[in-house]
C-alpha atoms as an extended CHARMM CRD file, in Angstrom:
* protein
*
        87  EXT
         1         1  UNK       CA            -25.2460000000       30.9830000000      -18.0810000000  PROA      1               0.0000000000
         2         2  UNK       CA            -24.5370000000       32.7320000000      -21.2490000000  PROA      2               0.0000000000
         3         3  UNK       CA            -20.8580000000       33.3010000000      -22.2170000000  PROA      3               0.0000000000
         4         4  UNK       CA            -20.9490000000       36.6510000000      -22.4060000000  PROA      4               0.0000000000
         5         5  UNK       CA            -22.4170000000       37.3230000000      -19.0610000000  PROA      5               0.0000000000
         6         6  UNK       CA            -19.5600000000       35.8180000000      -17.4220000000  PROA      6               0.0000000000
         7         7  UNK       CA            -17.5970000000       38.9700000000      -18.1330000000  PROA      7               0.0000000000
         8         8  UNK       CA            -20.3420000000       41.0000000000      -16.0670000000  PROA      8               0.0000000000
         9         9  UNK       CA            -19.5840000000       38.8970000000      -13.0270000000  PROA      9               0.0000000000
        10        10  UNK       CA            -16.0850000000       39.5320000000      -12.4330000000  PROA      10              0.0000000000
        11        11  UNK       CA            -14.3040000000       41.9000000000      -10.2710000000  PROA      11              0.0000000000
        12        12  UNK       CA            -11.0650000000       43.2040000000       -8.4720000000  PROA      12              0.0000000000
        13        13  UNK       CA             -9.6720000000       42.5890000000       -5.2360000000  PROA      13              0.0000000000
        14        14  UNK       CA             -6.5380000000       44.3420000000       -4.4390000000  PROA      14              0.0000000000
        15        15  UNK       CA             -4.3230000000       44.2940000000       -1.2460000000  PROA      15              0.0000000000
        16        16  UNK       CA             -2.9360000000       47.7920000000        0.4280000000  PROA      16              0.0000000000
        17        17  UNK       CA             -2.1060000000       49.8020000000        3.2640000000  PROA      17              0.0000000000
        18        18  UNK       CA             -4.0950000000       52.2450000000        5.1980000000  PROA      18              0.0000000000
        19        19  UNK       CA             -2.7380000000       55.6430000000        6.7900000000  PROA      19              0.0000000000
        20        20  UNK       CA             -0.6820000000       53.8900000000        9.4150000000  PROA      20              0.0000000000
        21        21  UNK       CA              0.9520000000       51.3080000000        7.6910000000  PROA      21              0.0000000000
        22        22  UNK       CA             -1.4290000000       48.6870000000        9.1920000000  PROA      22              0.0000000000
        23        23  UNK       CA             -2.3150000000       46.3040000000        5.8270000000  PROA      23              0.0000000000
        24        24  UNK       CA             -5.8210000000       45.9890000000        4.5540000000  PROA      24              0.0000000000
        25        25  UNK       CA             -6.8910000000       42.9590000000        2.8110000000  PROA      25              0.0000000000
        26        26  UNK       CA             -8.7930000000       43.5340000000       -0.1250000000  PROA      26              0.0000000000
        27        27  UNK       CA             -8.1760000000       47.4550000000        0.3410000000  PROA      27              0.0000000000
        28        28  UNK       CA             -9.7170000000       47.9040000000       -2.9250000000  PROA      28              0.0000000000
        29        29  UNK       CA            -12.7760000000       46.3720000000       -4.6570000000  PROA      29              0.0000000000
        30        30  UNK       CA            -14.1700000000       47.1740000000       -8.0720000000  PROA      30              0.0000000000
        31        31  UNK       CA            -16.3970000000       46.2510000000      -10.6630000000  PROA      31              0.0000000000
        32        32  UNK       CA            -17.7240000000       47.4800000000      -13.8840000000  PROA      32              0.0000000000
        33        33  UNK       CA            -19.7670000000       46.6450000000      -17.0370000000  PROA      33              0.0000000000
        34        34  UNK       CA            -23.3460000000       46.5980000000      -18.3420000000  PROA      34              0.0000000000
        35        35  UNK       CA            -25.8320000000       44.8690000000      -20.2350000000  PROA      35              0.0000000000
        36        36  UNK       CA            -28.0790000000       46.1270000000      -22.9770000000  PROA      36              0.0000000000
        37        37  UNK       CA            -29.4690000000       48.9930000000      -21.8310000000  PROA      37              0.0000000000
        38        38  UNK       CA            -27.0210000000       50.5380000000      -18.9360000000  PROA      38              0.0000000000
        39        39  UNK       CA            -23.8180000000       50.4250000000      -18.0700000000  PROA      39              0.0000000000
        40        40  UNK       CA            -22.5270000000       50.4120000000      -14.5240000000  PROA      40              0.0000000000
        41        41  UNK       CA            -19.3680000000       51.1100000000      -12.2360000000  PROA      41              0.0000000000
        42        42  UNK       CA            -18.4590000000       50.1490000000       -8.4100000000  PROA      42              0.0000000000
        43        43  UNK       CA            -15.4980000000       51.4110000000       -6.6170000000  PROA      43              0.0000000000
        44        44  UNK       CA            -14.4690000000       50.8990000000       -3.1730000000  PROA      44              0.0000000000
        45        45  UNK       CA            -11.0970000000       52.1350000000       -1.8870000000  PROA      45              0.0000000000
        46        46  UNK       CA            -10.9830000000       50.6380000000        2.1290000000  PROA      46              0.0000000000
        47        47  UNK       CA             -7.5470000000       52.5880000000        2.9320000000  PROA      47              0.0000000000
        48        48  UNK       CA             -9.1550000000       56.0240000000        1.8040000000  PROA      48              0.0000000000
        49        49  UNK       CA            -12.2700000000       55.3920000000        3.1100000000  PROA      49              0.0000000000
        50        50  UNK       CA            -14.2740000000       55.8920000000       -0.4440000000  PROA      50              0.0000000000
        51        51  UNK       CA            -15.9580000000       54.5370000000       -2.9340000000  PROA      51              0.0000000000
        52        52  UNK       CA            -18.2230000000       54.9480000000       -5.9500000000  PROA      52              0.0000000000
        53        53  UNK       CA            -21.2120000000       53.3960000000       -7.0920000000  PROA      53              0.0000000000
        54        54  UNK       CA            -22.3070000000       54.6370000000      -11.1040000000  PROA      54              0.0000000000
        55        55  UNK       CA            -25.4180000000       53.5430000000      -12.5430000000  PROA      55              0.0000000000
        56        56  UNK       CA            -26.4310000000       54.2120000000      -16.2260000000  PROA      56              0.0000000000
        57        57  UNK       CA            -29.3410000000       53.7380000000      -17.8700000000  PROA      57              0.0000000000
        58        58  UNK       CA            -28.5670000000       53.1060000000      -21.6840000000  PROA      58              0.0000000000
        59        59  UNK       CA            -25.2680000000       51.8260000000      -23.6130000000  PROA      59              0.0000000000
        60        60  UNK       CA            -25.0220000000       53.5820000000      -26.8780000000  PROA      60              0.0000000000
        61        61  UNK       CA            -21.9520000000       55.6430000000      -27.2240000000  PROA      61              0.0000000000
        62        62  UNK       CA            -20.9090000000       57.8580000000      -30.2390000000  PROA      62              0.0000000000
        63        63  UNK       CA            -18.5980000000       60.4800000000      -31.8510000000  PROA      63              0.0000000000
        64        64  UNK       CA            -19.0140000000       63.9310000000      -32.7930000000  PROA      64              0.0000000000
        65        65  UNK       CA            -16.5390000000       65.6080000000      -34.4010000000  PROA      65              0.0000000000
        66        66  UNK       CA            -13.3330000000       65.2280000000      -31.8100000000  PROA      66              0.0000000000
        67        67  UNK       CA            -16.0790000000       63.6490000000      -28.9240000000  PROA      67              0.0000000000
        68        68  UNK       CA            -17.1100000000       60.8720000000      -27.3780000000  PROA      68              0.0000000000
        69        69  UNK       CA            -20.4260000000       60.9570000000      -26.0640000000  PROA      69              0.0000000000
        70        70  UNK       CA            -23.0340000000       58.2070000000      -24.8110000000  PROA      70              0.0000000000
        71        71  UNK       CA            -22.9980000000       56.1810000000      -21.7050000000  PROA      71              0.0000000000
        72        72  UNK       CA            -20.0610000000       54.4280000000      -21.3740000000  PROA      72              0.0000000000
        73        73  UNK       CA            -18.0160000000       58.1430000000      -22.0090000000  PROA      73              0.0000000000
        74        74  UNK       CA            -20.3460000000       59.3390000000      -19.4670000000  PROA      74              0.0000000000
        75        75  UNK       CA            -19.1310000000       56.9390000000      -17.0770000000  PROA      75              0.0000000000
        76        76  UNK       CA            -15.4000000000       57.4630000000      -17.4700000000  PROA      76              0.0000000000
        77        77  UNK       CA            -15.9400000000       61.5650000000      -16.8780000000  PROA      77              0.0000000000
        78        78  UNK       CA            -17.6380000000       60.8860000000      -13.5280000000  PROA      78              0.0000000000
        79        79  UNK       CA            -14.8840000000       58.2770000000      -12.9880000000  PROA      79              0.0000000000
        80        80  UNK       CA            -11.9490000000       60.8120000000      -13.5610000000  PROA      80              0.0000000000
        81        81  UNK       CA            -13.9830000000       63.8930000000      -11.8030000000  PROA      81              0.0000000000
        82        82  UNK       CA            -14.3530000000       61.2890000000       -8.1750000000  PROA      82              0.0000000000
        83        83  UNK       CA            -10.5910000000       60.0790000000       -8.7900000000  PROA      83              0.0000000000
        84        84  UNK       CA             -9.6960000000       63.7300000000       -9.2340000000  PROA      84              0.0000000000
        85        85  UNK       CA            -11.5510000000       65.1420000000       -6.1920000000  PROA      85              0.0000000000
        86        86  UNK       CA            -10.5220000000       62.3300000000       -3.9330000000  PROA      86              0.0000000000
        87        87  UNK       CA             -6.6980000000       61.3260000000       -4.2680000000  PROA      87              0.0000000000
């Protein structure tokens, strides 16, 4: 396997607590990256009940004046808009 896909197949597996106290092993899962052509994010908070799966098709990102636009800005803004909305 390539070097540089190796990086695509890791993730996060955190430990935490759910409403009562009662621990939750992994409470939280995620993953994210891409390969040419999308870009991708996964989410899943076990002690809030939530998660997040985001999908992209394409992986060019640019600036614009003071903006960052393309895929990979696209994915942070849907990101921050489900973290907002579900705290």
């Amino acid at each position: 396997m390539p070097e540089d896909y190796a990086r695509l197949l890791t993730y996060t597996l955190a430990d935490g607590q759910d409403a009562g106290g009662n621990r939750i092993i992994p409470c939280y899962l995620s993953h994210s990256g891409g390969h040419p052509g999308f870009t991708s994010r996964f989410n899943v908070d076990r002690a809030k009940k939530n998660g997040i799966v985001i999908m992209i098709n394409g992986n060019e990102d640019w600036q614009k004046k003071d903006a960052e636009y393309g895929a990979n800005a696209l994915r942070f803004d849907i990101y921050e808009a489900f973290q907002r909305a579900y705290r």
